[in-house]
mmCIF file of the N, C-alpha and C atoms, coordinates in Angstrom:
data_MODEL
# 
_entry.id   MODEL 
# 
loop_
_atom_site.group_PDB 
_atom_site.id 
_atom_site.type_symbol 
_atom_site.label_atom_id 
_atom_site.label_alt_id 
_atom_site.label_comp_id 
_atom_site.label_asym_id 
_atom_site.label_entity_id 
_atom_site.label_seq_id 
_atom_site.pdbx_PDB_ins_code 
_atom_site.Cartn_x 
_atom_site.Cartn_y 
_atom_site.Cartn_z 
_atom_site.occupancy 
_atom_site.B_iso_or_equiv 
_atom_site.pdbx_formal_charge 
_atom_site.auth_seq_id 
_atom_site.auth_comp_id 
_atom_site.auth_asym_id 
_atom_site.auth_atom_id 
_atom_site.pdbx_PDB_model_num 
ATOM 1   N N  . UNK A 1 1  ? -15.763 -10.067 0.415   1.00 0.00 ? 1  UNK A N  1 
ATOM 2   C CA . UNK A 1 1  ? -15.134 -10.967 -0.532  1.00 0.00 ? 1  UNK A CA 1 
ATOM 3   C C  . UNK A 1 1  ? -15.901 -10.847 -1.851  1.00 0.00 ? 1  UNK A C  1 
ATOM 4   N N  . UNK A 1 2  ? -15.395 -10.911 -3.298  1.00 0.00 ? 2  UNK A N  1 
ATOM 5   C CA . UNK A 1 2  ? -16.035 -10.363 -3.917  1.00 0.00 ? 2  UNK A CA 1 
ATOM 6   C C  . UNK A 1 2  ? -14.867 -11.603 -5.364  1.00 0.00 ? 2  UNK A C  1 
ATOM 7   N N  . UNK A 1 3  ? -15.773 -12.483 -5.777  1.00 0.00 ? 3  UNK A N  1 
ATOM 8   C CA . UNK A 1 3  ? -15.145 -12.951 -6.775  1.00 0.00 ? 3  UNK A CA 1 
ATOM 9   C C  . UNK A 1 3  ? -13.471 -13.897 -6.607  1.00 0.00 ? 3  UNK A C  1 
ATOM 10  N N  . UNK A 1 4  ? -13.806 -14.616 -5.061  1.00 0.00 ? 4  UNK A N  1 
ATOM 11  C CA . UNK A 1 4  ? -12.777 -15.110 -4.040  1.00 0.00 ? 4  UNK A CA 1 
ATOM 12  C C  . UNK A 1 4  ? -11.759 -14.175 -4.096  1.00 0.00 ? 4  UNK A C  1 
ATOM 13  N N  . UNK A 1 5  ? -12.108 -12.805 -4.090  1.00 0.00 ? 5  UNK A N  1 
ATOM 14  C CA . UNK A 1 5  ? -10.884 -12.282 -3.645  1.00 0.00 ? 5  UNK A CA 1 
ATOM 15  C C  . UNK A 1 5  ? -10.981 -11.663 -1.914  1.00 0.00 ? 5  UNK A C  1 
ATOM 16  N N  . UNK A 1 6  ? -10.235 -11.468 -0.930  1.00 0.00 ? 6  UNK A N  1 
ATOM 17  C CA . UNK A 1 6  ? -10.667 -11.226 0.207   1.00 0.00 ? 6  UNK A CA 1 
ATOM 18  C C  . UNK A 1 6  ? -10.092 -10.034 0.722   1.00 0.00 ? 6  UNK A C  1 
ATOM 19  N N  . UNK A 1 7  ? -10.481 -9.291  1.588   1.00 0.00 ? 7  UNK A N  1 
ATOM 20  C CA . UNK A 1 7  ? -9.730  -7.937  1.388   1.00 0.00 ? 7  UNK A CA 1 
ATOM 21  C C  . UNK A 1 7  ? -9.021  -7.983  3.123   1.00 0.00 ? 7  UNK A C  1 
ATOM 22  N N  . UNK A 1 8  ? -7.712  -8.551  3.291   1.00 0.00 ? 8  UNK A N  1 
ATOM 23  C CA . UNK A 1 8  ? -6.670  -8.732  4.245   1.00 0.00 ? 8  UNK A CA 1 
ATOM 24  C C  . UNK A 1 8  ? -6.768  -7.451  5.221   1.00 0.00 ? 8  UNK A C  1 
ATOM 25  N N  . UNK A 1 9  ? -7.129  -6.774  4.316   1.00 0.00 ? 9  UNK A N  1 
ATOM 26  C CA . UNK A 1 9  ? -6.051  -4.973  5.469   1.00 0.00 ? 9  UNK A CA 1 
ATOM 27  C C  . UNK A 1 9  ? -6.365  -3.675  4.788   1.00 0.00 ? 9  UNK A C  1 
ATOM 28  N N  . UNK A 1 10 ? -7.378  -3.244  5.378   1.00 0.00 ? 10 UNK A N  1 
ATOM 29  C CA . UNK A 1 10 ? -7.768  -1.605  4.231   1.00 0.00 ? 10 UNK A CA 1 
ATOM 30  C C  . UNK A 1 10 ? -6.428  -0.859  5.683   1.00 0.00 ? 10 UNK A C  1 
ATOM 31  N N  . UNK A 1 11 ? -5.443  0.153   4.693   1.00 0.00 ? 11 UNK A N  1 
ATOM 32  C CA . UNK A 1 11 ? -4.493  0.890   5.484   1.00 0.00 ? 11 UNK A CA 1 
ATOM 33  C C  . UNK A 1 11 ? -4.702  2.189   4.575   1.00 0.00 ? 11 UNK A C  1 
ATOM 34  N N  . UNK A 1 12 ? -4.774  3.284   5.243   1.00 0.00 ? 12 UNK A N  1 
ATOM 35  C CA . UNK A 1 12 ? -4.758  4.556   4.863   1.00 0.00 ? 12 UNK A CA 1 
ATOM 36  C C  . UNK A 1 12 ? -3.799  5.250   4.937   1.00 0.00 ? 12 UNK A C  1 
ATOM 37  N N  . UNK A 1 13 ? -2.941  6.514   4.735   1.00 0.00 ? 13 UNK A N  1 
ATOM 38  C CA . UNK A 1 13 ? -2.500  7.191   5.513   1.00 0.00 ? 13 UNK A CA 1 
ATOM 39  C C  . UNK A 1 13 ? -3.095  8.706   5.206   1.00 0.00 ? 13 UNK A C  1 
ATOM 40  N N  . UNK A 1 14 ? -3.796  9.467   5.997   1.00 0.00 ? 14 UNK A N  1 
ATOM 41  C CA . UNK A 1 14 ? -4.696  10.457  5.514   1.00 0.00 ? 14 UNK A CA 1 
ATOM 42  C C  . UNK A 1 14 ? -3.337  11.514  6.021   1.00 0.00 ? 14 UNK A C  1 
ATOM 43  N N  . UNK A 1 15 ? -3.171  12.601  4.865   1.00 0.00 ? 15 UNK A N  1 
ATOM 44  C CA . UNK A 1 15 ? -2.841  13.768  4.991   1.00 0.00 ? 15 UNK A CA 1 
ATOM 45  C C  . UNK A 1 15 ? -1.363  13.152  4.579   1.00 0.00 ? 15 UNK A C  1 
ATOM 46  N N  . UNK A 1 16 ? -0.762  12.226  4.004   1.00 0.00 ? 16 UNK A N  1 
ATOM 47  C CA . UNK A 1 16 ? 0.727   11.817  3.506   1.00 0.00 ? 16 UNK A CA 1 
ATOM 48  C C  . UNK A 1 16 ? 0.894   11.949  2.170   1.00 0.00 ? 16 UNK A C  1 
ATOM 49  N N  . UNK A 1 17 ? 1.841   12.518  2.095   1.00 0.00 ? 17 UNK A N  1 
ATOM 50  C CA . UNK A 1 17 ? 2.343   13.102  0.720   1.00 0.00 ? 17 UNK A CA 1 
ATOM 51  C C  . UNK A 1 17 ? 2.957   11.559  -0.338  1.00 0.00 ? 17 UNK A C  1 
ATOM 52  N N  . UNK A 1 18 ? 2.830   11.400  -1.369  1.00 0.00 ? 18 UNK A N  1 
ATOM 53  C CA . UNK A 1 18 ? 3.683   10.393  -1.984  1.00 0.00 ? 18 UNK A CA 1 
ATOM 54  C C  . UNK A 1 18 ? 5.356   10.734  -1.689  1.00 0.00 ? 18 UNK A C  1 
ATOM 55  N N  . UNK A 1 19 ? 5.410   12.164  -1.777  1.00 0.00 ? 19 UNK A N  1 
ATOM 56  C CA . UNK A 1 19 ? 7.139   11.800  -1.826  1.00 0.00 ? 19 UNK A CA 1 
ATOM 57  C C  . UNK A 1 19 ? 7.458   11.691  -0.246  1.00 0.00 ? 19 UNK A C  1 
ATOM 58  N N  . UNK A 1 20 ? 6.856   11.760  0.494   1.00 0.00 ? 20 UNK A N  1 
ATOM 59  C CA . UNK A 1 20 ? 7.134   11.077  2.080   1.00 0.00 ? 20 UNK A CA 1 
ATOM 60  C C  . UNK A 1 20 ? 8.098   10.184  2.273   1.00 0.00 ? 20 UNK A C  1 
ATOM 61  N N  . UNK A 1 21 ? 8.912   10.113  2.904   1.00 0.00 ? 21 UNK A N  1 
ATOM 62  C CA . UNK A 1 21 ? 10.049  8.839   3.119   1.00 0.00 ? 21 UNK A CA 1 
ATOM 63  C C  . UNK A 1 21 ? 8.691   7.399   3.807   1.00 0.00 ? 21 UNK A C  1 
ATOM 64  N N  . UNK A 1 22 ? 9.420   6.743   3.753   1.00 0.00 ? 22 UNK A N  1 
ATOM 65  C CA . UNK A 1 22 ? 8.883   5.608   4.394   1.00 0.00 ? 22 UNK A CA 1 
ATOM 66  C C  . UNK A 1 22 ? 8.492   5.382   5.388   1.00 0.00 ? 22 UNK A C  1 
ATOM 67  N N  . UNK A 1 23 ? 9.374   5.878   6.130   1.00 0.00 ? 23 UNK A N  1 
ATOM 68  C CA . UNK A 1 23 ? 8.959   6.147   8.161   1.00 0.00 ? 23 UNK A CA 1 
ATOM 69  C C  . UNK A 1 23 ? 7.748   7.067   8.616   1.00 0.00 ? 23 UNK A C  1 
ATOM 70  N N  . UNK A 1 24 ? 7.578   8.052   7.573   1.00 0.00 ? 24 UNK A N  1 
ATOM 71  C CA . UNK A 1 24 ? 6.799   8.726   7.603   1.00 0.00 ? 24 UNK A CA 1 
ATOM 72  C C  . UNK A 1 24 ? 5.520   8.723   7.139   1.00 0.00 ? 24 UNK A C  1 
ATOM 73  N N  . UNK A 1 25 ? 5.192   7.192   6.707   1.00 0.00 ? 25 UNK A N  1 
ATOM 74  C CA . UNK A 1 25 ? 4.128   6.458   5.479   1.00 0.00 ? 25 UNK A CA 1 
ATOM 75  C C  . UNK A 1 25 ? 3.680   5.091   6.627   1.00 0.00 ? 25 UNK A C  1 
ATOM 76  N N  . UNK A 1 26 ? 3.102   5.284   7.933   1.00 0.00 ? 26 UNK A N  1 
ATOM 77  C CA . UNK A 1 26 ? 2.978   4.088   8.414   1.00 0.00 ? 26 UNK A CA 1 
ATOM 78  C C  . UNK A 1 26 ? 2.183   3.130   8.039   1.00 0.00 ? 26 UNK A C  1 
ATOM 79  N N  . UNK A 1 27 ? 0.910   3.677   7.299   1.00 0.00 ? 27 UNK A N  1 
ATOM 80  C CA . UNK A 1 27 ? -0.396  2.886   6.829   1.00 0.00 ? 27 UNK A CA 1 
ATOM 81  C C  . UNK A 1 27 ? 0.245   2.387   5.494   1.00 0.00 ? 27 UNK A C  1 
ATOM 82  N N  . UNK A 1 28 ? 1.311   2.927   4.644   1.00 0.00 ? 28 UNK A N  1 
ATOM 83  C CA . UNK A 1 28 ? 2.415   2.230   3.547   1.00 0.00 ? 28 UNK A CA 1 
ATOM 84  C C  . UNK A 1 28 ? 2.978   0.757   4.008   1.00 0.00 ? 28 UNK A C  1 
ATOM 85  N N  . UNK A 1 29 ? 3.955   1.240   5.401   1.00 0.00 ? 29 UNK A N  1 
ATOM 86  C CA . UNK A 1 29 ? 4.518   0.129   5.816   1.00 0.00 ? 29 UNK A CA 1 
ATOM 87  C C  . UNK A 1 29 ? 3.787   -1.010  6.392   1.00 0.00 ? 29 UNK A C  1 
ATOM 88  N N  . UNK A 1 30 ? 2.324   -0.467  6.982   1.00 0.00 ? 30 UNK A N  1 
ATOM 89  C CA . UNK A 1 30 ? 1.444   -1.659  7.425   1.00 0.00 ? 30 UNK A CA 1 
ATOM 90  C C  . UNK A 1 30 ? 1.087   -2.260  6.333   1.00 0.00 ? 30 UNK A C  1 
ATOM 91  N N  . UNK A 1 31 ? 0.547   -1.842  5.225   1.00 0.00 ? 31 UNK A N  1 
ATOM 92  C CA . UNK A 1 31 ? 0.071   -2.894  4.203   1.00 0.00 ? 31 UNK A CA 1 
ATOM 93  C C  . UNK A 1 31 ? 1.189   -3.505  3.482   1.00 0.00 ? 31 UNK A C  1 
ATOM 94  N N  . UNK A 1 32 ? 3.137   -2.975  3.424   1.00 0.00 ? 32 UNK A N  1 
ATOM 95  C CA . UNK A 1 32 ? 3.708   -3.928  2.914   1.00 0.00 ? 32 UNK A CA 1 
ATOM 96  C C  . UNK A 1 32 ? 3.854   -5.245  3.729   1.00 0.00 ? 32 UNK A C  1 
ATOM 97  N N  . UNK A 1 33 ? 3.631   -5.201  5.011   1.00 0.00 ? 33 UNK A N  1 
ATOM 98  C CA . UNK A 1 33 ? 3.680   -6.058  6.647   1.00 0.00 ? 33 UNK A CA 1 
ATOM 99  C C  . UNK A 1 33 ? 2.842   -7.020  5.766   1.00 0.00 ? 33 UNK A C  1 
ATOM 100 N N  . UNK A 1 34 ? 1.611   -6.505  5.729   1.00 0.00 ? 34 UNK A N  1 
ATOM 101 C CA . UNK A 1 34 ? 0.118   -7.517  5.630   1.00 0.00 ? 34 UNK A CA 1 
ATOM 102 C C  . UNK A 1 34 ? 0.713   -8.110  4.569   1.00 0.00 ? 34 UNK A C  1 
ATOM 103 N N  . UNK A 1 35 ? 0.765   -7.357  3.190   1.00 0.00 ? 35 UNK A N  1 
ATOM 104 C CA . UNK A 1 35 ? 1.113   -8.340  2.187   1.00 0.00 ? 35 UNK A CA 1 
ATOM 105 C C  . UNK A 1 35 ? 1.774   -9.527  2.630   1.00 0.00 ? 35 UNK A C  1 
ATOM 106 N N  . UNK A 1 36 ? 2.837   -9.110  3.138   1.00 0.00 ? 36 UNK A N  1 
ATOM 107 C CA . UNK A 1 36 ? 3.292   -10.666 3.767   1.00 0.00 ? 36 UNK A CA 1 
ATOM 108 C C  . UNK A 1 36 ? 3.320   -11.462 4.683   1.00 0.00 ? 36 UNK A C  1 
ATOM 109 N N  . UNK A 1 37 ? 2.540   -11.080 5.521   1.00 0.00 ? 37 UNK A N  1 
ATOM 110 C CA . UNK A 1 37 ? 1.862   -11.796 6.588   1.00 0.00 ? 37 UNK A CA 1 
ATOM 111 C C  . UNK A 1 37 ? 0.849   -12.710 6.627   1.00 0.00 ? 37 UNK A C  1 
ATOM 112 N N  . UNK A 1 38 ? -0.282  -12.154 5.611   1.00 0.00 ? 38 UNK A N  1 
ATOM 113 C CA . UNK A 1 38 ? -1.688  -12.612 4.654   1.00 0.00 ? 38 UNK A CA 1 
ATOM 114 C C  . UNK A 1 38 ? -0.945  -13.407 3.814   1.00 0.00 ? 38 UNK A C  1 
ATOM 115 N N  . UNK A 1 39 ? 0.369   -13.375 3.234   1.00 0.00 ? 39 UNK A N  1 
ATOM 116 C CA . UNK A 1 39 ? 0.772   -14.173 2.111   1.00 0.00 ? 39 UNK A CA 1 
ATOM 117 C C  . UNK A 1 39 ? -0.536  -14.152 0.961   1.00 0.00 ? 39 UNK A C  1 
ATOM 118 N N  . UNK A 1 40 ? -0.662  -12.279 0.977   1.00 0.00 ? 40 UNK A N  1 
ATOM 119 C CA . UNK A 1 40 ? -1.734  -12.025 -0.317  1.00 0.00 ? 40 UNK A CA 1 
ATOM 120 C C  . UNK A 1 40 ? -0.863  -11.733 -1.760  1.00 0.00 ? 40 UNK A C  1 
ATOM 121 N N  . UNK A 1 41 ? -1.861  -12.370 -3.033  1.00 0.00 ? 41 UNK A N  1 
ATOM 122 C CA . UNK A 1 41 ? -1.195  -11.853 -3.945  1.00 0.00 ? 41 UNK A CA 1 
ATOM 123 C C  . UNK A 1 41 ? -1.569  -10.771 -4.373  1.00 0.00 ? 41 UNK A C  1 
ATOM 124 N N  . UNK A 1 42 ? -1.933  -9.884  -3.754  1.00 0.00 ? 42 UNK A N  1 
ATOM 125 C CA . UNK A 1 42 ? -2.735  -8.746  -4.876  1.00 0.00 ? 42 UNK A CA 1 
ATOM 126 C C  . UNK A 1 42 ? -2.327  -6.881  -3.630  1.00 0.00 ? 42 UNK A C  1 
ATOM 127 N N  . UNK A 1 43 ? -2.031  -6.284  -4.413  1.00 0.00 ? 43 UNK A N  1 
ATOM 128 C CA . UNK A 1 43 ? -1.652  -5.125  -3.524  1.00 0.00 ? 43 UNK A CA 1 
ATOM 129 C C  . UNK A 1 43 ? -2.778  -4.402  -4.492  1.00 0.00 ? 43 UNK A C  1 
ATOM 130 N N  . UNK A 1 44 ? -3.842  -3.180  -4.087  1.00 0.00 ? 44 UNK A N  1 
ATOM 131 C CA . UNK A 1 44 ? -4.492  -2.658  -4.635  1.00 0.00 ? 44 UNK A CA 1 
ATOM 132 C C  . UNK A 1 44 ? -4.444  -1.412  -4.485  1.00 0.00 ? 44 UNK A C  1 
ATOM 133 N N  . UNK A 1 45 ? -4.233  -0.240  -4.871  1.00 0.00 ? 45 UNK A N  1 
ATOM 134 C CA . UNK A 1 45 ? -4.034  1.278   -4.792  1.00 0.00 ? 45 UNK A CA 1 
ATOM 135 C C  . UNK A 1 45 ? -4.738  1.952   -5.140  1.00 0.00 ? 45 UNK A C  1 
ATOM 136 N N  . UNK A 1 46 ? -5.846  2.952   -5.169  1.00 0.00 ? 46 UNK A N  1 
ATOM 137 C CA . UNK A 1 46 ? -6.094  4.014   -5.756  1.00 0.00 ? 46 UNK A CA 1 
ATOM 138 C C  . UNK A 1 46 ? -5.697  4.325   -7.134  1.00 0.00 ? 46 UNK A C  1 
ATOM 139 N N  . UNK A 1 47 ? -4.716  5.078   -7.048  1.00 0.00 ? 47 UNK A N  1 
ATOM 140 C CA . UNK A 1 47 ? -3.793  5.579   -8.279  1.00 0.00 ? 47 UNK A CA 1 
ATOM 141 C C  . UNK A 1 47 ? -2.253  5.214   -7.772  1.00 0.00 ? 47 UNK A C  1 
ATOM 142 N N  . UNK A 1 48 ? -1.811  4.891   -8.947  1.00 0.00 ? 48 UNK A N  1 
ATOM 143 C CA . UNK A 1 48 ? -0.306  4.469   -8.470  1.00 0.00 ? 48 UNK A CA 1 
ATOM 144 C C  . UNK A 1 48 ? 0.628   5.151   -8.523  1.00 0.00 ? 48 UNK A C  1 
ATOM 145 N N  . UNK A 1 49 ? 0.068   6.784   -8.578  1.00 0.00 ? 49 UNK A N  1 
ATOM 146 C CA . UNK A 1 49 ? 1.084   7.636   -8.082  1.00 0.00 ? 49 UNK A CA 1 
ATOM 147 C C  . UNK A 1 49 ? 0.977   8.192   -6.119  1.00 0.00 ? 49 UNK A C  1 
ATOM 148 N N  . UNK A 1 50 ? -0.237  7.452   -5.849  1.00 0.00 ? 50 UNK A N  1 
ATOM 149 C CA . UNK A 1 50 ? -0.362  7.508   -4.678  1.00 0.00 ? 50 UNK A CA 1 
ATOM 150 C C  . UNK A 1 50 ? 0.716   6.770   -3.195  1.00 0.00 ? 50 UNK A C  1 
ATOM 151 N N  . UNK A 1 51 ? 1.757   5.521   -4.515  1.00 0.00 ? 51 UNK A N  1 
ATOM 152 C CA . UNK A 1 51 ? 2.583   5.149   -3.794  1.00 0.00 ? 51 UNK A CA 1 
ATOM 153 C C  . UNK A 1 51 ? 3.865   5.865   -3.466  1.00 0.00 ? 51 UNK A C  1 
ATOM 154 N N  . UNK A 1 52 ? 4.339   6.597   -5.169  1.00 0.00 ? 52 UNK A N  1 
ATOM 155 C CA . UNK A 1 52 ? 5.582   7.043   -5.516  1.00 0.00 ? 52 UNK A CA 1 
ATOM 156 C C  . UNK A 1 52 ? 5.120   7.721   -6.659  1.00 0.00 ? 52 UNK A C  1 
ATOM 157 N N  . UNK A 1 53 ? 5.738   9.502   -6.684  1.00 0.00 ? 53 UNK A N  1 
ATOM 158 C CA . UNK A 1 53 ? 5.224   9.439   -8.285  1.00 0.00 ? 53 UNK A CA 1 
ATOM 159 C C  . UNK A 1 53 ? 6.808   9.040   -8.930  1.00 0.00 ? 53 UNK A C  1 
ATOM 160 N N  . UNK A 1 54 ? 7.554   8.597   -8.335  1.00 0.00 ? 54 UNK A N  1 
ATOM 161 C CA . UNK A 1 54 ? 9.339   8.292   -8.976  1.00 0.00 ? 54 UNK A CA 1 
ATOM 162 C C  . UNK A 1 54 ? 8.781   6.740   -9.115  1.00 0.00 ? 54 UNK A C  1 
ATOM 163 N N  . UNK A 1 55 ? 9.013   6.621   -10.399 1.00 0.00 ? 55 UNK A N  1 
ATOM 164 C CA . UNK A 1 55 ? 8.995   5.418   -11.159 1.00 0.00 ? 55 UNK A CA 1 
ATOM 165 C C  . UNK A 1 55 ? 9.986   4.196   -10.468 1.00 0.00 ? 55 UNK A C  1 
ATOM 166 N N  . UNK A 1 56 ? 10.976  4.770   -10.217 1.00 0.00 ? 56 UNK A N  1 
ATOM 167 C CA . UNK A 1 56 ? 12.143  3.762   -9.731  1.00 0.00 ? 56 UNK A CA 1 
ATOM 168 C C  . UNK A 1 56 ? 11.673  3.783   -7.688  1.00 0.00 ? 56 UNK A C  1 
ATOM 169 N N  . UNK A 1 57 ? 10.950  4.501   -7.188  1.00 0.00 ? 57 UNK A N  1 
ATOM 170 C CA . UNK A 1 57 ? 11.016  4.514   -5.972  1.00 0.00 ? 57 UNK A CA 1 
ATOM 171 C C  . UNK A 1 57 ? 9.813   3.741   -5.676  1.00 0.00 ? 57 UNK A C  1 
ATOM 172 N N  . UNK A 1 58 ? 8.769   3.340   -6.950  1.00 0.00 ? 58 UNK A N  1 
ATOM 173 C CA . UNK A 1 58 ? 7.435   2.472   -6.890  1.00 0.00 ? 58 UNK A CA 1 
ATOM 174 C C  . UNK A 1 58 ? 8.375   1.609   -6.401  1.00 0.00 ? 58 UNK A C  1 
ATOM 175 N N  . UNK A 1 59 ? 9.036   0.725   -7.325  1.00 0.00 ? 59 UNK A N  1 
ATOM 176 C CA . UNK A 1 59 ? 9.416   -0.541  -7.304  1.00 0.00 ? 59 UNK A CA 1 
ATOM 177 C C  . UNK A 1 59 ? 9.804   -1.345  -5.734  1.00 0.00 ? 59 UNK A C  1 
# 
């Protein structure tokens, strides 16, 4: 915990491409789970082409 922030769910997915479909991104779909499970406000990434590099497929 670091400045009351608390860290819910470190999820990886080692060796997954960004343009990966979703099904294929499980450590993706676990931390969108946590987000709302934790009812956290804060999603934290690396680089945020690490989610999507398609602008419209971040969202």
């Amino acid at each position: 915990m670091h400045e009351g922030v608390r860290v819910a769910v470190w999820c990886i997915d080692h060796g997954v491409r960004s343009v990966s479909p979703m099904a294929e991104r499980p450590a993706l779909r676990a931390a969108l789970v946590a987000l709302r499970q934790d009812n956290a406000g804060v999603f934290v990434v690396a680089k945020r082409d690490r989610i999507a590099r398609d602008v419209v497929l971040a969202l």
